[in-house]
N, C-alpha and C positions, 0 to 999 in steps of 0.2 A: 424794419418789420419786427427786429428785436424776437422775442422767443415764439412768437406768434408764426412764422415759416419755419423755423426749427425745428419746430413738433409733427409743422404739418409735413414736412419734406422723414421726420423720423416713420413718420407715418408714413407714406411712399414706398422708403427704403424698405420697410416688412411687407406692405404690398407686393412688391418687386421681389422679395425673395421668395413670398409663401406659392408665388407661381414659378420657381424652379429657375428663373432665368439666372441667378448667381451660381447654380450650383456648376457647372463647368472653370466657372472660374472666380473664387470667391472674393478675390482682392478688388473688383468691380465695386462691391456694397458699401466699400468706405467713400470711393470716390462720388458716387450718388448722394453718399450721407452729407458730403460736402459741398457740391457744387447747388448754389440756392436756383435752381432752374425758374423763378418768379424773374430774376435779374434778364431771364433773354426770353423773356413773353411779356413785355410791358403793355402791350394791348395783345387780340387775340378776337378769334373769330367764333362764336360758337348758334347753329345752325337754329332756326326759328319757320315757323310757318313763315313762308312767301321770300325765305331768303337768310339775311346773318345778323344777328345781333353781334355790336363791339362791346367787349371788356375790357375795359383798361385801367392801370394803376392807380392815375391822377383823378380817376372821377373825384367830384367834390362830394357825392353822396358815400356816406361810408359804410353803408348796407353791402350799397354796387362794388366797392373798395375789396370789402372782406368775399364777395363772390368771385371778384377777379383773383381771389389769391386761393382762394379755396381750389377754383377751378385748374389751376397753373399747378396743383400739384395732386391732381387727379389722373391715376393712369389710364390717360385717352388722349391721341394726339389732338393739337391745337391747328386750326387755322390760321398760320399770320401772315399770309398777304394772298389778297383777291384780284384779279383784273376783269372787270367787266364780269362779276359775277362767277367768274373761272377761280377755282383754286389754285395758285403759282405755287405755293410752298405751306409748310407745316411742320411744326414739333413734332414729329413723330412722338406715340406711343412711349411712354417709359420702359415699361417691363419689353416692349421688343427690342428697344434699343440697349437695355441692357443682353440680349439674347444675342442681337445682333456683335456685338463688342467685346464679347465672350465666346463668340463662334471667331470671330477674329482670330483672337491666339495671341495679341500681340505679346510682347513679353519686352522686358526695361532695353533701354537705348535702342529699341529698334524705332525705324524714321515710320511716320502713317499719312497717305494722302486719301484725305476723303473727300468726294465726288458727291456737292451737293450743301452746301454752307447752311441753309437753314435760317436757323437762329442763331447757329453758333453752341449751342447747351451741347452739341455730341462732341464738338472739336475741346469744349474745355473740360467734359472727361477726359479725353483723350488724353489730354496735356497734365490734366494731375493725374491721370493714371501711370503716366510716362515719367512724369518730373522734372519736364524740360519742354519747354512751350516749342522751342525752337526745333523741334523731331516732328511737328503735326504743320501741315498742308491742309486748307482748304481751299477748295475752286467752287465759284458758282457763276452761273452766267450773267445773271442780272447785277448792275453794278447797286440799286439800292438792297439789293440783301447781302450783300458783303460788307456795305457802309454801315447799316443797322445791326450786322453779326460783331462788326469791327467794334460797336459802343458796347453790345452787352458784354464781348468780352474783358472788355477794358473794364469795364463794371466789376466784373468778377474776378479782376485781377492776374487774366491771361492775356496772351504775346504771340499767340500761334502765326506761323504767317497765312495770310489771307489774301485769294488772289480771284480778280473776277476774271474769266474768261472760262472759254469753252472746256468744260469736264471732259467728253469724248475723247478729248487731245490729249488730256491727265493735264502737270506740268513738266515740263520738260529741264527747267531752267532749279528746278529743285532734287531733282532725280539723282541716283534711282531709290527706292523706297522697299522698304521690305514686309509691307503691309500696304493694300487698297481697302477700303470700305466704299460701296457709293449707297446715295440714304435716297435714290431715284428708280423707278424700273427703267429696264433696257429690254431691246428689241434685240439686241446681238452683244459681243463682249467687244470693246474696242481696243482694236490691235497696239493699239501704243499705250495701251496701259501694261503690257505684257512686258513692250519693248522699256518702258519706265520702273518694274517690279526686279528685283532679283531673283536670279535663278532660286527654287527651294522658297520663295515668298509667296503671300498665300493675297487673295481676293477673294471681297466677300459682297455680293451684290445683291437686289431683289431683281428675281425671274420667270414670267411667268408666274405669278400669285405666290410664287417660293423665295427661298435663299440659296443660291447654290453659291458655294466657299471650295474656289480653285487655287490647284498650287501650282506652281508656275514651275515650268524646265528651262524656258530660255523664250528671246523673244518672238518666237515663232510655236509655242505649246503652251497648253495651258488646261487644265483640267480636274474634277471633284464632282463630287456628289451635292446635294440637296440635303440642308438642316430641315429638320422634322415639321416647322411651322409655318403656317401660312404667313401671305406679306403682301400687302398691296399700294403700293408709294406714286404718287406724280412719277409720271415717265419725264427722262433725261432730255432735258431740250439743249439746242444742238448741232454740229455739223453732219449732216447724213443720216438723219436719225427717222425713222420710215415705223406705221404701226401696221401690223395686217389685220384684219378680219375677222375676228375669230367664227369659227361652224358653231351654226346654232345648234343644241341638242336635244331643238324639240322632235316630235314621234319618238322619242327615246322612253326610257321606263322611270317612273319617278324617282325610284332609287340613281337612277343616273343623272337626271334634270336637276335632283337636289344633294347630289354629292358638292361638295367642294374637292372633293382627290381627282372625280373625273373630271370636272372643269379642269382642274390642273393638268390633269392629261393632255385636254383638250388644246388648254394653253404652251404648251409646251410642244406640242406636234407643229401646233399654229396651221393646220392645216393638210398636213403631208400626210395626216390619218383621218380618213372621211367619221363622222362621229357610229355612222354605224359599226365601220371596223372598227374603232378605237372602242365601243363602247365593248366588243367581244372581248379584247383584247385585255382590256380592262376589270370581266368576269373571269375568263382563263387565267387570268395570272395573280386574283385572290384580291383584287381592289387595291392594288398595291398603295405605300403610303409614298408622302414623297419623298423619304431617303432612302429608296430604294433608285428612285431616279438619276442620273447625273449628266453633267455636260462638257463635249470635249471640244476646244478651240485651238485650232491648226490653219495651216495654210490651204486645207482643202472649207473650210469654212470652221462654222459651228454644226457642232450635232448634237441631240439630245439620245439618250440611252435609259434603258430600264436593266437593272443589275451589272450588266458588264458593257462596258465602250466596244468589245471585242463582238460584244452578243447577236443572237440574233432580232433583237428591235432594238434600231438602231433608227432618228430621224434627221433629216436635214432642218435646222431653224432658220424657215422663209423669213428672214429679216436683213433688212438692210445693214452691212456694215460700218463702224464706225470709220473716222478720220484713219488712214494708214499713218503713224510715227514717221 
């Protein structure tokens, strides 16, 4: 592609920055500057009246060429693989994935298993972020997106290992790891990533329409608050993996129908708060944002919490648990 992705990926990088996502942790914006993310989007899904138009590298039209590449370096997540009109997987978003990987924490020679392989473009951050291909894990469960993460990496000239099988489990066989990311939503946090994490390591998941980034005590606790942004990923498929319901919140007042804080509420009770209560609950305590929220995982389950774990709203998440380690 020659200087022609250079500029546009330089372009990226200040997109990425002018929305704050480097500022926690600035060493992120080199690795971005560096990793040509066109390498692990060679085709791509992008949404059309009645369905999905493909983009892809090799068109012979070179109009279609220059809009596949333009679009691979637009921050908006991509579509790359569909079954039956269902979305399986996607590039996430740029700028969240820089937010998400900066809420991480990770810092040099620590090990990272992340839950959810993709395209592969987040693991080979990872991996120059790190400097050592061989400290980054990833798991997915379809074995054709590990086989297709496995080329772009190779493209791009990383090594991470790459393992298909079930995320919910973590890996065992690479363990233990002092960073999780998973790039999926959950319905619950699953116990054997706890038991896979070191003590004082941190996981960072989407939950409920959020982020919540837990630090680990040992493999029986686990716990933290909610980063400030919203998040909305393919749920983790899987062993045990269960969705609920959510309460509708229509007769509610349109400031609440069209919050996205109280959906989040809403999502995050999953249930255990009727939307009329929650909807009180929700004016008393000032619209709260979501880090104010947090979630604690122990052997009595998961609970969702507004300000203190100890407090008094404190909720059970009706969700199925993951695989037990």
């Amino acid at each position: 592609m020659g200087g022609r992705d250079r500029g546009l990926r330089a372009a990226l990088v200040r997109e990425i920055g002018a929305s704050g996502a480097f500022d926690a942790d600035p060493v992120w914006r080199e690795a971005f500057a560096a990793v040509p993310r066109h390498l692990f989007v060679p085709y791509y899904y992008v949404g059309v009246v009645g369905g999905y138009e493909r983009r892809w590298g090799e068109n012979p039209d070179p109009e279609a060429r220059e809009r596949w590449l333009r679009g691979a370096y637009e921050d908006t997540p991509l579509a790359i693989r569909l079954r039956d009109g269902e979305l399986l997987s996607s590039s996430s978003q740029p700028s969240l994935m820089a937010l998400m990987l900066a809420g991480l924490e990770v810092r040099e020679g620590q090990s990272v298993l992340e839950i959810g392989t993709g395209s592969g473009y987040n693991a080979a951050l990872l991996a120059h972020r790190l400097g050592d291909d061989d400290l980054v894990t990833t798991v997915d469960l379809d074995p054709d997106i590990t086989e297709s993460a496995t080329r772009h990496l190779d493209a791009a000239g990383h090594r991470p290992a790459v393992v298909t099988g079930d995320g919910a489990r973590g890996v065992p066989a690479r363990a233990p790891f002092d960073r999780i990311i998973a790039t999926c939503a959950l319905s619950s946090v699953p116990r054997a990533w706890l038991a896979q994490c070191r003590p004082g390591g941190r996981i960072l998941a989407p939950f409920a329409t959020g982020l919540v980034a837990l630090t680990v005590r040992d493999a029986g606790h686990a716990e933290g608050r909610f980063l400030h942004t919203p998040a909305y990923f393919v749920p983790l498929r899987g062993a045990s993996r269960s969705w609920q319901e959510q309460p509708d919140p229509e007769g509610l007042p349109a400031t609440a129908r069209g919050s996205d804080l109280f959906r989040f509420l809403l999502a995050l009770t999953g249930g255990a708060l009727a939307p009329l209560e929650a909807y009180g609950l929700w004016e008393r305590e000032g619209r709260p944002r979501r880090e104010r929220y947090g979630l604690t995982v122990d052997a009595e389950g998961d609970r969702a919490w507004l300000d203190d774990p100890e407090g008094p709203h404190t909720w059970p998440v009706p969700a199925a648990r993951g695989p037990e380690p």
